[in-house]
Every structure is written in structure tokens, then in C-alpha cells.
C-alpha positions, 0 to 999 in steps of 0.5 A: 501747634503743641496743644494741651494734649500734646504738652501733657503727653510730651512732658509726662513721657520726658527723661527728666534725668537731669531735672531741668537744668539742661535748659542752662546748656545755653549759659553753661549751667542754670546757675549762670543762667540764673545769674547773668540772665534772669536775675538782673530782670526780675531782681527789683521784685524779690525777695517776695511774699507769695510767688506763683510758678507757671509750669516748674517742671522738675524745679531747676528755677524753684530752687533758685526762686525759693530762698527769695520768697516766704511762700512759694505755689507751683502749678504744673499739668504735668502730674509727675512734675508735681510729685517730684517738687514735692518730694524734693521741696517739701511741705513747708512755705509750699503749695502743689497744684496738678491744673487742666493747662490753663485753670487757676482756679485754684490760687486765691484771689489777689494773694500773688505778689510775684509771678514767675515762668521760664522756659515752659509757656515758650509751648503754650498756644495763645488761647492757654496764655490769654486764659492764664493772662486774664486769671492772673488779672484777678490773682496778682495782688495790687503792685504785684509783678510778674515775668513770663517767658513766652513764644513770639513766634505767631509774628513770623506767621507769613513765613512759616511755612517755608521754615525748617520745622526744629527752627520753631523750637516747638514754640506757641506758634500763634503766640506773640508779644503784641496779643500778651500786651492786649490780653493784658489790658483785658485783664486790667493788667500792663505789660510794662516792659516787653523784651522780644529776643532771639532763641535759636537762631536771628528770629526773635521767636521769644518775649520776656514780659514783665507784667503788673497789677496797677495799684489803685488809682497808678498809671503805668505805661507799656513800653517794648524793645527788640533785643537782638543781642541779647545771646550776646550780651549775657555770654559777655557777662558770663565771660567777664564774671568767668575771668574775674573768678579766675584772674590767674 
């Protein structure tokens, strides 16, 4: 399981030479990833006032995020991650903050309107996610959004043993959609909608949940689908924009 410990000293070490964006080697480039990928799920809920990034890393999704927000708050456990993003975003509209891997204490209460991690808490074992989860209860503002990238991987756990190790992809490995969704309803949270997909490989070992802060008095209902297309889907959509931007 990648512990705290381990995260901190694996990612401190890292060649961030190309400062994240090699994570968009899957769709081509972040932008695509961006673009035919993250964006058609997360577009409803910007622009947004204040968003909260979950381990930015050196900002490859920042830069996108930033121009669709008035403020932005980063928090990483990784030291140098943080001074790099400071460095390259600035003070302005911006806030950095170095956490223990799974403190908050330093977002005030009910100022979220959107939160927002991609490709980092895939690393994050359950007991990081369920104390982020159960924070975020009391950070999001009412009618807030937030959309995690996270590891499925704990439902594969009668199996496991008889994987190849890189088929794990480092992923939380007691991590799993069905545990977001209950830590949720703890935090008085609903995971409205929970995407489990494919990384790798077939084995759906990831989640997208896309999470919400009821308002007073709002019901909403959960609601879960297993996309095994969707690698698929998003090469299509890359493939459809590619020929039309070069029709001759």
C-alpha cells in the first residue's frame, strides 16, 4: 500500500521535468485530456468561485483550472510541489498550503464552491481519502461540487495476490467506490454520480466521483456506472476533433 510515507518520499525524489503533464501521454497531451476527457464532466460546475485542489502536483490541471475560478487553494504534501506552484502561479487569487497528506485544517469552513483532484488520490489508501471525505463535509459550501479521481482498486482484493505488481499502477489498494459513496453519506455529502473506469488494463481499478454538498432542505440521489469504454470513448472523441481541425 503507498502510505503517506511513502507518497511523501516518492514524490519529493520525483524528475518533475516535465511538470506533470506526462500524465496526458494517455490522450496525447494534458490539453486533450483536458478537453475531451475532464472537461465534458466537470464543465457544469465552472467557472467557480473558490476551488480547492487535492495534490496539484506541479500544476499540469492548475493551469487549466485557474482561468475558470476567482480564487484557486492548493494543497499538496509534497513541499516542493508547492513552491513550484507558487512560483509559477503567483500570489494572486491564489493560496498554497504544505498538509500532513490528509489534514484540511487549514481551508476555512464552508468557502469550497468546487473541488477538484485528478490523477494524485489514485495513491491514496482509504483511511487519507475517508479523513479528506469527511473535512470536505464541512469545507464545501451548500450546493458546492467536487470531482475526485480515485483508486477502485480494493474491489479486486480476492484477486490480488495473483496480479503482476505494475498492473496495480501504485493505486490505493483498499480504495474503492462503494467506501467514497458510505464515507460520504458520514460527511453529510452524496456521491451523485460515480464513474468506475478502467486504467491500464480491462480492470476498472479507478473512480471519478463527483461529489456535492446538499443545500438545505435538497435530496439528491446517488447514482453509479461502470464505464468500460471509456479509454474508447475519449481516443474517439480525440480522434473526431483531430480530423476535423485537419480536414485536408
Amino acid at each position: 500500500m503507498p502510505t503517506i510515507a511513502e507518497n511523501l518520499t516518492y514524490w519529493q525524489r520525483y524528475d518533475w521535468k516535465d511538470r506533470g503533464r506526462e500524465w496526458g501521454k494517455g490522450y496525447g497531451s494534458i490539453e486533450q485530456g483536458w478537453e475531451h476527457a475532464i472537461l465534458p464532466r466537470i464543465g457544469a460546475f465552472l467557472p467557480a468561485g473558490h476551488i480547492l485542489e487535492l495534490a496539484p502536483g506541479y500544476g499540469a490541471w492548475t493551469d487549466l483550472l485557474r482561468p475558470r475560478c476567482k480564487k484557486m487553494t492548493l494543497v499538496d504534501l509534497t513541499p516542493n510541489c508547492i513552491e513550484h506552484c507558487r512560483e509559477r502561479f503567483g500570489k494572486r487569487g491564489m493560496a498554497y498550503h504544505v498538509n500532513d497528506g490528509r489534514s484540511l485544517a487549514m481551508v476555512e469552513d464552508m468557502s469550497i464552491d468546487f473541488v477538484f483532484s485528478v490523477h494524485s488520490l489514485v495513491h491514496a489508501d482509504h483511511d487519507v481519502m475517508r479523513e479528506y471525505i469527511l473535512q470536505l463535509g464541512r469545507k464545501m459550501k451548500p450546493g458546492a461540487f467536487g470531482f475526485i479521481h480515485h483508486s477502485n482498486l480494493g474491489a479486486y482484493a480476492d484477486e490480488l495476490e495473483s496480479w503482476d505488481q505494475k498492473d496495480t499502477h501504485w493505486r490505493g489498494r483498499d480504495m474503492t467506490g462503494e467506501k467514497l459513496r458510505e464515507d460520504c453519506r458520514e460527511a453529510g455529502l452524496v456521491c451523485v454520480y460515480q464513474e468506475i473506469i478502467p486504467w491500464g488494463s480491462d480492470k476498472c481499478i479507478d473512480a471519478y466521483s463527483l461529489i456535492a454538498r446538499p443545500r438545505p432542505g435538497q435530496r439528491l440521489e446517488e447514482r453509479v456506472e461502470r464505464n468500460e469504454g471509456y479509454w474508447p470513448h475519449v481516443w474517439e472523441r480525440i480522434e473526431i476533433a483531430r480530423r476535423y481541425a485537419n480536414p485536408t
